[in-house]
Each structure stands twice: as C-alpha cells, then as structure tokens.
GUMAR-527556 format. One record per residue (C-alpha): residue number from 1; residue in three letters; y, z, x. Coordinates in Angstrom, 1 decimal, always signed. Layout:
N
rec k:NUM | r:Ala | north:Y | up:Z | east:X
...
end
This chain:
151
rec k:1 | r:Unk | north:+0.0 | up:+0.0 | east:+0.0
rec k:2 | r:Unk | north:+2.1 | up:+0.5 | east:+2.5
rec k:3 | r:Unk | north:+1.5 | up:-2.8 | east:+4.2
rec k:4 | r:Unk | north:+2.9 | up:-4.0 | east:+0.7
rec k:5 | r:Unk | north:+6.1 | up:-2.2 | east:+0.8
rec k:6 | r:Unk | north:+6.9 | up:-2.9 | east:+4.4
rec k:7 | r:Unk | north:+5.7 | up:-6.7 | east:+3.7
rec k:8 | r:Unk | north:+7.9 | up:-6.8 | east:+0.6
rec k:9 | r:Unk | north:+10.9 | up:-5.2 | east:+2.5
rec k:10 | r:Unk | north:+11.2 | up:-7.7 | east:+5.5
rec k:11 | r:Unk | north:+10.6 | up:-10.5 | east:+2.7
rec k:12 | r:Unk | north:+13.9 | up:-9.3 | east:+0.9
rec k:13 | r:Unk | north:+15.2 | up:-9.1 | east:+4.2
rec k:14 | r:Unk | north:+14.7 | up:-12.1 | east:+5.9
rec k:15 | r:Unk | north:+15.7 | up:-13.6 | east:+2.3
rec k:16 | r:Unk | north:+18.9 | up:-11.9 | east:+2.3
rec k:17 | r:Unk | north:+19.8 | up:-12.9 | east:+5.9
rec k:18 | r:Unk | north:+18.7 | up:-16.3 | east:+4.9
rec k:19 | r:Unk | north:+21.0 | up:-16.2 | east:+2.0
rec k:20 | r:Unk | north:+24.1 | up:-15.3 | east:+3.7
rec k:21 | r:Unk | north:+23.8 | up:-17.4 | east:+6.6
rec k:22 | r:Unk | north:+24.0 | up:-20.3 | east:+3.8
rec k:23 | r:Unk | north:+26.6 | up:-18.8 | east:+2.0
rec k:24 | r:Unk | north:+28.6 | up:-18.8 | east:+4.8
rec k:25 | r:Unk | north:+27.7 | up:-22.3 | east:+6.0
rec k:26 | r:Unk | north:+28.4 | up:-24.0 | east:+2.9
rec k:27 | r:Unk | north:+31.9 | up:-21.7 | east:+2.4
rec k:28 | r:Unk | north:+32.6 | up:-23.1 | east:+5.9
rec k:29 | r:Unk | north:+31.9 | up:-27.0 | east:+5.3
rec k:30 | r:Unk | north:+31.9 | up:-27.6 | east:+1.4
rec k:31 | r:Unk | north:+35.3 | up:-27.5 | east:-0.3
rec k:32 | r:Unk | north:+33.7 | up:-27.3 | east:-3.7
rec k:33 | r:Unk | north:+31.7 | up:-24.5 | east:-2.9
rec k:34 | r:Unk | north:+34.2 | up:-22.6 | east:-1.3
rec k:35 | r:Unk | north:+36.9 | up:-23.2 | east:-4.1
rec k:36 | r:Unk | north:+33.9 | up:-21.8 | east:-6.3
rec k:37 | r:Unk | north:+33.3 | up:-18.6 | east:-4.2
rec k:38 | r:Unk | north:+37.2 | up:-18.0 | east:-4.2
rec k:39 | r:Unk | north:+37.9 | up:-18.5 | east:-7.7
rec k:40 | r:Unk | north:+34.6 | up:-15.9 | east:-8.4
rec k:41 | r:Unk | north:+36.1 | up:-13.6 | east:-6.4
rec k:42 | r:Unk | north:+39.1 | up:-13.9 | east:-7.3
rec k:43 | r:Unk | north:+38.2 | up:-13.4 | east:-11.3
rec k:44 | r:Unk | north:+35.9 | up:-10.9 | east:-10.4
rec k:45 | r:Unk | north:+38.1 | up:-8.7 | east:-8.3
rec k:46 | r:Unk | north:+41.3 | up:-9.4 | east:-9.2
rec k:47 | r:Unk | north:+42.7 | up:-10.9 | east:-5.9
rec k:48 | r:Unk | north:+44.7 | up:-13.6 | east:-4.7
rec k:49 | r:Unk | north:+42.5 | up:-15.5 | east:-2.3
rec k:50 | r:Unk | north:+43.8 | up:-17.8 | east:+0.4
rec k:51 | r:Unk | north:+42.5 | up:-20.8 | east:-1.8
rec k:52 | r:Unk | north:+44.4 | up:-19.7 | east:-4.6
rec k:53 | r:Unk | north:+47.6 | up:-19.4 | east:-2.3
rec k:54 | r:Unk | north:+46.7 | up:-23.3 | east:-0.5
rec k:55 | r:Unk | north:+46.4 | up:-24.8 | east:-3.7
rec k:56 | r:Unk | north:+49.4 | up:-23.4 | east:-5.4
rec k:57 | r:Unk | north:+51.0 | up:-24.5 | east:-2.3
rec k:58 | r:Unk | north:+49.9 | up:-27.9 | east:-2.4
rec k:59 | r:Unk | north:+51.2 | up:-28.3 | east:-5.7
rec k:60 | r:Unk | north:+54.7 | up:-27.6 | east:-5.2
rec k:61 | r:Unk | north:+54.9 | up:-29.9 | east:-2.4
rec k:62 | r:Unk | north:+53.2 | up:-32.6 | east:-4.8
rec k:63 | r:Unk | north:+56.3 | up:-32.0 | east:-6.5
rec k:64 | r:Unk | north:+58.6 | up:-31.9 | east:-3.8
rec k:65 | r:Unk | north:+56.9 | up:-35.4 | east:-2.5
rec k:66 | r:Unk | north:+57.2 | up:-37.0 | east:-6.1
rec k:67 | r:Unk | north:+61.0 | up:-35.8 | east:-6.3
rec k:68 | r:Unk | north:+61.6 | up:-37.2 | east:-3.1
rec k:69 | r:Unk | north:+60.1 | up:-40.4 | east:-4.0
rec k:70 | r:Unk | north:+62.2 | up:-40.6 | east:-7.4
rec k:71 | r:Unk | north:+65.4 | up:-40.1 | east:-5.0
rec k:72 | r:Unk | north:+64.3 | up:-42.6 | east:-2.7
rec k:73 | r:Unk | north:+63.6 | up:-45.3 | east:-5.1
rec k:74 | r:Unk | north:+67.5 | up:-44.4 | east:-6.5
rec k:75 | r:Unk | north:+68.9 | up:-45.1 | east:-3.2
rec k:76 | r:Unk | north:+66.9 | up:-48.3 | east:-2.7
rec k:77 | r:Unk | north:+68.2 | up:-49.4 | east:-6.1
rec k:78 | r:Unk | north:+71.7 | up:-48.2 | east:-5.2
rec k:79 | r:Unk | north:+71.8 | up:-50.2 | east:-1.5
rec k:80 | r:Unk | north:+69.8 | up:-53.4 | east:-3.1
rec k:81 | r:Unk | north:+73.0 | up:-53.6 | east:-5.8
rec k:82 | r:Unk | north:+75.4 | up:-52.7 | east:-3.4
rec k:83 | r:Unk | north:+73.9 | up:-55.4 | east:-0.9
rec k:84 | r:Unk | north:+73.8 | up:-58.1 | east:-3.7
rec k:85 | r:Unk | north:+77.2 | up:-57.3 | east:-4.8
rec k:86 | r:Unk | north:+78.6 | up:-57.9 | east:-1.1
rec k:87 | r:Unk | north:+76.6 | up:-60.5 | east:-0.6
rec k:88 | r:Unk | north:+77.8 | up:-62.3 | east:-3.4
rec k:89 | r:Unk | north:+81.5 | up:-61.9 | east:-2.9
rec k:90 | r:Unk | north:+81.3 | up:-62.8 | east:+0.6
rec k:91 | r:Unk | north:+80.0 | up:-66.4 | east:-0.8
rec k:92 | r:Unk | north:+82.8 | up:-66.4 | east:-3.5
rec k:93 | r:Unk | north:+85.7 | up:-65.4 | east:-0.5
rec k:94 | r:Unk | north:+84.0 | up:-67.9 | east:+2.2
rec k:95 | r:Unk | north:+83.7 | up:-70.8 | east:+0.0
rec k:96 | r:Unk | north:+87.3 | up:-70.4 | east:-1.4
rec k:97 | r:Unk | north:+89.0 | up:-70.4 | east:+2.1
rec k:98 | r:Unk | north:+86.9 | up:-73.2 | east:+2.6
rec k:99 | r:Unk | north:+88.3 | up:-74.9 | east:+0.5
rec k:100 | r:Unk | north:+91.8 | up:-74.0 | east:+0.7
rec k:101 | r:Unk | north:+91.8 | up:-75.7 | east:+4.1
rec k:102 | r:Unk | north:+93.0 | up:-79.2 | east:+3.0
rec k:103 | r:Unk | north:+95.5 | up:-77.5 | east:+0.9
rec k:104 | r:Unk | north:+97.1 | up:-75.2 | east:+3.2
rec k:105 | r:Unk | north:+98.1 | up:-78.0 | east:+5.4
rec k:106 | r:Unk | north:+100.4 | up:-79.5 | east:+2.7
rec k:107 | r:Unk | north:+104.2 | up:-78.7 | east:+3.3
rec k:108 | r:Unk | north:+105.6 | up:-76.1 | east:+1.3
rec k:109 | r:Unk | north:+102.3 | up:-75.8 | east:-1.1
rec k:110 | r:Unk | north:+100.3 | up:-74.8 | east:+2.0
rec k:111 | r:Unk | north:+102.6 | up:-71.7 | east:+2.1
rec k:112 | r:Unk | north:+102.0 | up:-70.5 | east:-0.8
rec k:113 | r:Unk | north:+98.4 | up:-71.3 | east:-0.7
rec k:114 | r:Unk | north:+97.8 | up:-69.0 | east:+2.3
rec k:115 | r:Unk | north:+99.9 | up:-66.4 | east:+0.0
rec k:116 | r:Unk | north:+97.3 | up:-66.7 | east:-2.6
rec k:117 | r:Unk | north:+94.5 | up:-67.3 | east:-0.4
rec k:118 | r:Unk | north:+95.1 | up:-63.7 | east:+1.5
rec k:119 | r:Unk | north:+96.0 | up:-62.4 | east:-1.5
rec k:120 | r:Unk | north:+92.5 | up:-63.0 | east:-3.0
rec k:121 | r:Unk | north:+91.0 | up:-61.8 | east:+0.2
rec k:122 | r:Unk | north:+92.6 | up:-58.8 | east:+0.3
rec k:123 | r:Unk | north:+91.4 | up:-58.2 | east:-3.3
rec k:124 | r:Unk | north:+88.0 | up:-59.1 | east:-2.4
rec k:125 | r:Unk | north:+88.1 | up:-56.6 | east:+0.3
rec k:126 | r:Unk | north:+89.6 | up:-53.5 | east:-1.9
rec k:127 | r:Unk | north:+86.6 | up:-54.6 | east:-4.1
rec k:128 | r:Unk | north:+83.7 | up:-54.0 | east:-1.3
rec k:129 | r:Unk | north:+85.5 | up:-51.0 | east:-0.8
rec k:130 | r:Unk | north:+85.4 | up:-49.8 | east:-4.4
rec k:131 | r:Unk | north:+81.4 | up:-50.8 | east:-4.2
rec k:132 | r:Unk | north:+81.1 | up:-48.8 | east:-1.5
rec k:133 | r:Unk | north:+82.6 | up:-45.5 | east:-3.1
rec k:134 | r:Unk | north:+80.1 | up:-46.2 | east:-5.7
rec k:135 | r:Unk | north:+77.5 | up:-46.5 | east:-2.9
rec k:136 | r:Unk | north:+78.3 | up:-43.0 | east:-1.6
rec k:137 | r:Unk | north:+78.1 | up:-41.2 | east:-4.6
rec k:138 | r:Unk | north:+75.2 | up:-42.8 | east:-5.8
rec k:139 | r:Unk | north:+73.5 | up:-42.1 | east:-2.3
rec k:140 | r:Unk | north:+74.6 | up:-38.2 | east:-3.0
rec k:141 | r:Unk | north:+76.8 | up:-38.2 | east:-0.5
rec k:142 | r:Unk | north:+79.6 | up:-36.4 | east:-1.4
rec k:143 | r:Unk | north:+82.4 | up:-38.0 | east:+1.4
rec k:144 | r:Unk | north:+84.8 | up:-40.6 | east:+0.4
rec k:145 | r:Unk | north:+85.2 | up:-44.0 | east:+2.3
rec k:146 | r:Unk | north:+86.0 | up:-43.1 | east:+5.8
rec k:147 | r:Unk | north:+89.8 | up:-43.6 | east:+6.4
rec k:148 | r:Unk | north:+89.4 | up:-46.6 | east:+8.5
rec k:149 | r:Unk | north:+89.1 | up:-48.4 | east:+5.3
rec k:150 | r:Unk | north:+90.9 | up:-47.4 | east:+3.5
rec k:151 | r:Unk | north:+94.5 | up:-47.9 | east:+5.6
end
C-alpha cells in the first residue's frame, strides 16, 4: 500500500511539474494563450495584468495613429488645392504678359498696357498670398504670411 501512495505521489508530481513547465512555455510563446491566462487572472483576482495595461495601451495609440492620419489627409487636401490654385494663376499671369508683348510696343497704348499688365500681376500676386493665409490656417499653423510678403 505504501508503494501505492508513494507511486501515486511522484505521479501527481511529475504531472504537476509537467504541467507548469507547459503553462509557462505556452504563456511565453502563444499570445492567445497568454491573453487567456491574463484575462483569468485578472477576473479571478481582481488585478490589472500587464496584458490588460499593453492592450489598453495599444488602443489609444490606434486612435492617436487614426487622428493623425485624418490630419494628414487634411493637409494633403489643403496643399493639393493650394498647389492647383497657384498653378493655375501662374498659367493665367504667364499667358497674359505673353500676350501683352506686341501690344506694349505700340506708342502711347503700350504705356498703359504695361499699367494694366502690372496691375493685374500685382493682383495675381496679392491673390497667391491670400491662398496662402488660407494654407496656414488650414495647415494649423497659427502664424500669418511672413512679412517678406506681405511688404
């Protein structure tokens, strides 16, 4: 009878060593499981386990990384309108002192249209600046034009 007990006793031993030395492998290299063992423990004893505290972490940087994204996709939108606007206006400016040339050279006329021709220029240029305000403070940025603009 004795044989039994001591028989039965190194059994349940060896089991139980068995059993934690897999435990603890698969808490070491499964996720899943070790997610499971946390959130048991956790329930059971009322804790906050480290998994608990990395996932609640990863979550707010999820949502940190999706705000950033909806900023960033603002300020694409912002520059790509502010770039098509210039570009634009730069076609409009070109193509009109372009074709002021043959009239500038005309006595008299020509004066006045270099007047109007730097006129509109000038107006053109105000207008890029305006765009550019818009720019900043679509961009967040909370400065003006820089001065060297604007004189």
């Amino acid at each position: 009878m004795n044989r039994i007990i001591t028989w039965t006793k190194r059994l349940m031993l060896t089991a139980t060593i068995l059993a934690l030395i897999t435990i603890n492998i698969l808490t070491l290299t499964n996720a899943a499981f070790n997610a499971a063992v946390s959130a048991l423990m956790g329930t059971a004893l009322g804790i906050r386990t480290v998994s608990s505290m990395v996932q609640t972490k990863l979550g707010s940087q999820n949502k940190a990384i999706k705000k950033q994204a909806a900023v960033q996709a603002k300020r694409k939108a912002a520059t790509r309108k502010f770039g098509t606007r210039l570009a634009t206006r730069t076609k409009r400016v070109a193509a009109k002192s372009f074709a002021a040339i043959p009239a500038e050279s005309i006595p008299f006329i020509g004066v006045v249209v270099l007047i109007a021709d730097t006129g509109y220029e000038l107006y053109a240029a105000c207008e890029t600046v305006k765009d550019l305000d818009l720019l900043y403070s679509e961009l967040g940025m909370s400065d003006k034009t820089p001065e060297v603009l604007t004189r």
